[in-house]
VOPAVO-514409 format. One record per residue (C-alpha): x negated, y, z negated; residue in three letters; residue number from 0. Coordinates in pm, 1 decimal. Layout:
BEGIN
<<X; Y; Z>; ala; NUM>;
...
***
This chain:
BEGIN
<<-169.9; -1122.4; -1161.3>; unk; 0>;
<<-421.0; -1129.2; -1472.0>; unk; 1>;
<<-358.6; -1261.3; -1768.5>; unk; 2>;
<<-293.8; -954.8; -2062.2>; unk; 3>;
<<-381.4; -1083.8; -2410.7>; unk; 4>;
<<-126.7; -998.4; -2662.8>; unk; 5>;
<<167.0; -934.7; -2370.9>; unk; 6>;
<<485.4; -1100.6; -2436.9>; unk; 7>;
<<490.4; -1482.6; -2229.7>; unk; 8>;
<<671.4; -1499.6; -1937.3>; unk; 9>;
<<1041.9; -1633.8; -1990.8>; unk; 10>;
<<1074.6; -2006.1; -1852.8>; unk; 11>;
<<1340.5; -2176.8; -1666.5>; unk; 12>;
<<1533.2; -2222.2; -1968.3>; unk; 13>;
<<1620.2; -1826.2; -1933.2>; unk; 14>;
<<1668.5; -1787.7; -1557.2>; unk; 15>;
<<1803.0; -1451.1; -1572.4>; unk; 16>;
<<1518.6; -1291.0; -1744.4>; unk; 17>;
<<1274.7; -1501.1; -1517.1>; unk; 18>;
<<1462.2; -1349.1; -1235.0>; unk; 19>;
<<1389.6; -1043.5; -1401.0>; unk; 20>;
<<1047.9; -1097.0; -1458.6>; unk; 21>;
<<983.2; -1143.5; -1033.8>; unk; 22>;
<<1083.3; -807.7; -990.7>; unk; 23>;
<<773.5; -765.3; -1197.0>; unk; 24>;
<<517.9; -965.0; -1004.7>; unk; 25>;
<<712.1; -810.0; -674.9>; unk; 26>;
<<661.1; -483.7; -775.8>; unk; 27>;
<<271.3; -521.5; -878.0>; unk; 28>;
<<201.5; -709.4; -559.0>; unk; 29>;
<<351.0; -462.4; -360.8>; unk; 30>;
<<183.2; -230.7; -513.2>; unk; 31>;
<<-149.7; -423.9; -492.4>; unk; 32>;
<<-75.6; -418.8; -99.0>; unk; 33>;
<<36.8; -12.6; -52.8>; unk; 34>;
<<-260.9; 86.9; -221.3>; unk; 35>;
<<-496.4; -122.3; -44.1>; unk; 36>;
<<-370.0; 9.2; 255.2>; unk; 37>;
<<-380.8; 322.5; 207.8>; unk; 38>;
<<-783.9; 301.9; 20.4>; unk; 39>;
<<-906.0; 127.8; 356.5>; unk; 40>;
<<-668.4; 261.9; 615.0>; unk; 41>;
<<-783.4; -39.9; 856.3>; unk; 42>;
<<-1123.7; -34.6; 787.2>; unk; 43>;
<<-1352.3; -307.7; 587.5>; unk; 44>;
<<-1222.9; -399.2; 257.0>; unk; 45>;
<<-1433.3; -494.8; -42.8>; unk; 46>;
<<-1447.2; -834.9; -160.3>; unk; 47>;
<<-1216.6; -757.7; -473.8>; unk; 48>;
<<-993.4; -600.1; -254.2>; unk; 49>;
<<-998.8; -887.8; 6.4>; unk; 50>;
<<-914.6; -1136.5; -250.4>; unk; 51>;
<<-646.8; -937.3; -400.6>; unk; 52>;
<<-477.5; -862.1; -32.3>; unk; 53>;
<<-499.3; -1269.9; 32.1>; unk; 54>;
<<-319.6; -1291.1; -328.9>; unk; 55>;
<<-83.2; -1073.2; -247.5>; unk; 56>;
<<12.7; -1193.3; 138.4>; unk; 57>;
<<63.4; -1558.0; -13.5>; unk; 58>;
<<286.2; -1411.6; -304.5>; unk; 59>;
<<518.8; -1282.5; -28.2>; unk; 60>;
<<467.1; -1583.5; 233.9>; unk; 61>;
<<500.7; -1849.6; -114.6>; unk; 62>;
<<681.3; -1753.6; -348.5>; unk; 63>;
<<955.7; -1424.8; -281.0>; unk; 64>;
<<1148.1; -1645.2; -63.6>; unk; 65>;
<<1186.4; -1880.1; -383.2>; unk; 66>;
<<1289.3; -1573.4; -574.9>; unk; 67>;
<<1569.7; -1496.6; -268.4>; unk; 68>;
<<1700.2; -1855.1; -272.0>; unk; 69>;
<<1734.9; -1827.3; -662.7>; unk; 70>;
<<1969.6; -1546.2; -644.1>; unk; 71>;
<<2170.6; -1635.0; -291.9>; unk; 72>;
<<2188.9; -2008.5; -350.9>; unk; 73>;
<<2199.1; -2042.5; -749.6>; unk; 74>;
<<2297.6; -1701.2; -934.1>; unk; 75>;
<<2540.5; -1517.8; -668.3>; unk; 76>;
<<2761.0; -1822.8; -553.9>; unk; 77>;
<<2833.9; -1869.7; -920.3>; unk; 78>;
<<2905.5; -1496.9; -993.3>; unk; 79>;
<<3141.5; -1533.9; -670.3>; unk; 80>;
<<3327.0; -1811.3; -865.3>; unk; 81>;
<<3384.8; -1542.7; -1187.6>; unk; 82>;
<<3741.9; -1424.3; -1237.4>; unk; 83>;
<<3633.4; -1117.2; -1480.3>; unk; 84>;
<<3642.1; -757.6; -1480.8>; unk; 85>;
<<3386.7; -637.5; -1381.7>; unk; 86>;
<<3248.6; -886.6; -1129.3>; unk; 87>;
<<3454.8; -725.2; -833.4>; unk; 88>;
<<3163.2; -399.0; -822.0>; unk; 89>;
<<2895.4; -658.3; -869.9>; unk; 90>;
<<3045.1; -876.5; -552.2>; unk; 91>;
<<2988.4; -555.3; -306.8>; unk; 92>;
<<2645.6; -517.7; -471.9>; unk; 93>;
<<2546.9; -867.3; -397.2>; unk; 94>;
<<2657.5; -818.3; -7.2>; unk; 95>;
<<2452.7; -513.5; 36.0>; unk; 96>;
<<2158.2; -704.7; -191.1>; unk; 97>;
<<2193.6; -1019.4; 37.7>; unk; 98>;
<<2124.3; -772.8; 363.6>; unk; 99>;
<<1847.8; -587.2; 199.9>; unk; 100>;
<<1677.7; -981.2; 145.5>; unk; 101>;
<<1744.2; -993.5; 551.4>; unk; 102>;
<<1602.2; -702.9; 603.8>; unk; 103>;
<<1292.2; -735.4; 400.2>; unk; 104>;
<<1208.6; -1088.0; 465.0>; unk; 105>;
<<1168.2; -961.0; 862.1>; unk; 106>;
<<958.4; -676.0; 696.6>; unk; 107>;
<<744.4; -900.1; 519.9>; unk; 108>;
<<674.4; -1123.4; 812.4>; unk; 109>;
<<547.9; -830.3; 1009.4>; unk; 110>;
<<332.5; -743.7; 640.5>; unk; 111>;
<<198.0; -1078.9; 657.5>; unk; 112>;
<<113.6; -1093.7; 1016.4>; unk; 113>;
<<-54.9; -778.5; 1038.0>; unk; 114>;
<<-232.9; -828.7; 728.3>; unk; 115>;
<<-364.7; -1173.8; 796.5>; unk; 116>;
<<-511.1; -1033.9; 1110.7>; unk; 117>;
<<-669.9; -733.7; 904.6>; unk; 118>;
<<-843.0; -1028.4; 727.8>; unk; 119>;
<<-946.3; -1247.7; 1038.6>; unk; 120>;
<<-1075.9; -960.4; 1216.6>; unk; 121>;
<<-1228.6; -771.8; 944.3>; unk; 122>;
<<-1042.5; -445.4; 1050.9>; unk; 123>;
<<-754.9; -297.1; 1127.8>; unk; 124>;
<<-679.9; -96.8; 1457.6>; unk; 125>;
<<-515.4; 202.7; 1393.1>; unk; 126>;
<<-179.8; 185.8; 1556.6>; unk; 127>;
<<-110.3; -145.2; 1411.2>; unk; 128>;
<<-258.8; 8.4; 1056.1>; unk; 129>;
<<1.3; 330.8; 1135.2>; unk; 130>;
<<274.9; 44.3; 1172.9>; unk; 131>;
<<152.5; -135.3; 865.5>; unk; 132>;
<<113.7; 147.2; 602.0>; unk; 133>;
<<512.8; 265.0; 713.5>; unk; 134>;
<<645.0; -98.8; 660.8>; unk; 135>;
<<544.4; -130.9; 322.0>; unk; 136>;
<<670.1; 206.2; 266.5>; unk; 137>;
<<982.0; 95.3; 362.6>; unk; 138>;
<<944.1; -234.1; 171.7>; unk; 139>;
<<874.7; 25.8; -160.9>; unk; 140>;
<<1170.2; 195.2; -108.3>; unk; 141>;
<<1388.9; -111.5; -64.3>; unk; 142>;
<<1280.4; -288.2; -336.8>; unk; 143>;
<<1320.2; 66.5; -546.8>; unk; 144>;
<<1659.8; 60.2; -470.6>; unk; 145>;
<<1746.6; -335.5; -487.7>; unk; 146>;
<<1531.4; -419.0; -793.0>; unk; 147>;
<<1754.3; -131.8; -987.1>; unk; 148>;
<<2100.4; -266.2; -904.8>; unk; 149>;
<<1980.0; -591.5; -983.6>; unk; 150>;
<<1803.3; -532.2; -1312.6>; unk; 151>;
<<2033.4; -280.8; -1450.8>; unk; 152>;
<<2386.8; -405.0; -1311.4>; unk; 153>;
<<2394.6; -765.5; -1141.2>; unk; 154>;
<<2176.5; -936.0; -1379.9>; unk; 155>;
<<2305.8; -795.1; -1684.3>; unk; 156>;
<<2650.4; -908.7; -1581.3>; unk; 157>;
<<2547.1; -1286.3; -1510.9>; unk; 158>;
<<2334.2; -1285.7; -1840.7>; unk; 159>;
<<2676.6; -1175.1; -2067.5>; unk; 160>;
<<2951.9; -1342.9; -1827.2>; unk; 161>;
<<2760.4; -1682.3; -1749.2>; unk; 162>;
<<2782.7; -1968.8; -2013.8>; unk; 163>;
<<2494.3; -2161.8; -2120.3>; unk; 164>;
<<2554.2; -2442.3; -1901.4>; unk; 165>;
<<2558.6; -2251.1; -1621.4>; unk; 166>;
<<2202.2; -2075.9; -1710.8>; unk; 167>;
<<2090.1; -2448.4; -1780.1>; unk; 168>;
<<2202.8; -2557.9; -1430.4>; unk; 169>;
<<2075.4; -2221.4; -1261.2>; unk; 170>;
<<1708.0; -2259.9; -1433.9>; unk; 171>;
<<1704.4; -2669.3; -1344.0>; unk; 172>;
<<1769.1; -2574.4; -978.8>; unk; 173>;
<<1464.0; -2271.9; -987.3>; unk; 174>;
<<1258.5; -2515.3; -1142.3>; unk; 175>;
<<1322.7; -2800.2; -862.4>; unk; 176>;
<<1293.8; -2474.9; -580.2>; unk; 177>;
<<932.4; -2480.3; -728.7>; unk; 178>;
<<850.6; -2862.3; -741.2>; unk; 179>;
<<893.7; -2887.8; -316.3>; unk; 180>;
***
């Protein structure tokens, strides 16, 4: 993603919950980097920008979204689990239904990524498997529509006031390692 003088800087691992929240931005604009290539090209030859920006996006998905998943199923959820609050009972059932939808799109974006890295070996796309290609990342829009929300507006709001410090600290070191291997 460019660089946009005078936008805020990204939050570090010293604020894991915002940096969580700032993904769901990169997710989104990848996504969205992928849906409308798709549908501009429809399987046929893409442009060099757009070549470089489908590569960009593929390796996003293949690199680092799987980080992103591990951050929230092995460091932020386990510890909301642990919470004896109010309020963290609705935000359990959330984080089941938010742990299948990570299932569900990680198979999603292995068929994204396979398809797509053949689009760019061969140069083109056939037509059934562009069909198949353009409806999966429909699907993957209206996932993330859906499990971006809850976790923006309900589950990470809820870690950011219930969590101490400490906790943060320890969430943020273990992103940061997630990103040294």
């Amino acid at each position: 993603m460019p660089v946009v003088i005078g936008a805020k800087p990204s939050p570090g691992f010293s604020s894991p919950i915002e940096l969580l929240s700032d993904c769901h931005r990169r997710i989104e604009g990848f996504l969205a980097v992928l849906v409308k290539v798709c549908g501009q090209v429809q399987g046929g030859s893409m442009s060099d920008p757009q070549r470089r920006d489908w590569r960009n996006a593929l390796e996003y998905f293949r690199i680092a979204a799987p980080r992103h998943t591990a951050d929230e199923e092995e460091s932020l959820f386990p510890r909301l689990r642990q919470m004896d609050s109010t309020g963290v009972e609705s935000a359990l059932t959330a984080m089941d239904a938010l742990e299948a939808d990570h299932e569900r799109a990680s198979a999603w974006h292995e068929q994204v990524d396979q398809l797509g890295t053949r689009w760019l070996d061969h140069g083109t796309l056939p037509r059934e498997e562009t069909r198949l290609l353009a409806e999966t990342l429909a699907r993957l829009r209206q996932l993330y529509d859906r499990h971006i929300a809850v976790e923006d507006n309900h589950v990470f709001p809820l870690a950011a006031a219930l969590l101490s410090d400490a906790v943060k600290f320890d969430i943020g070191a273990e992103m940061a390692e997630r990103r040294i291997e």
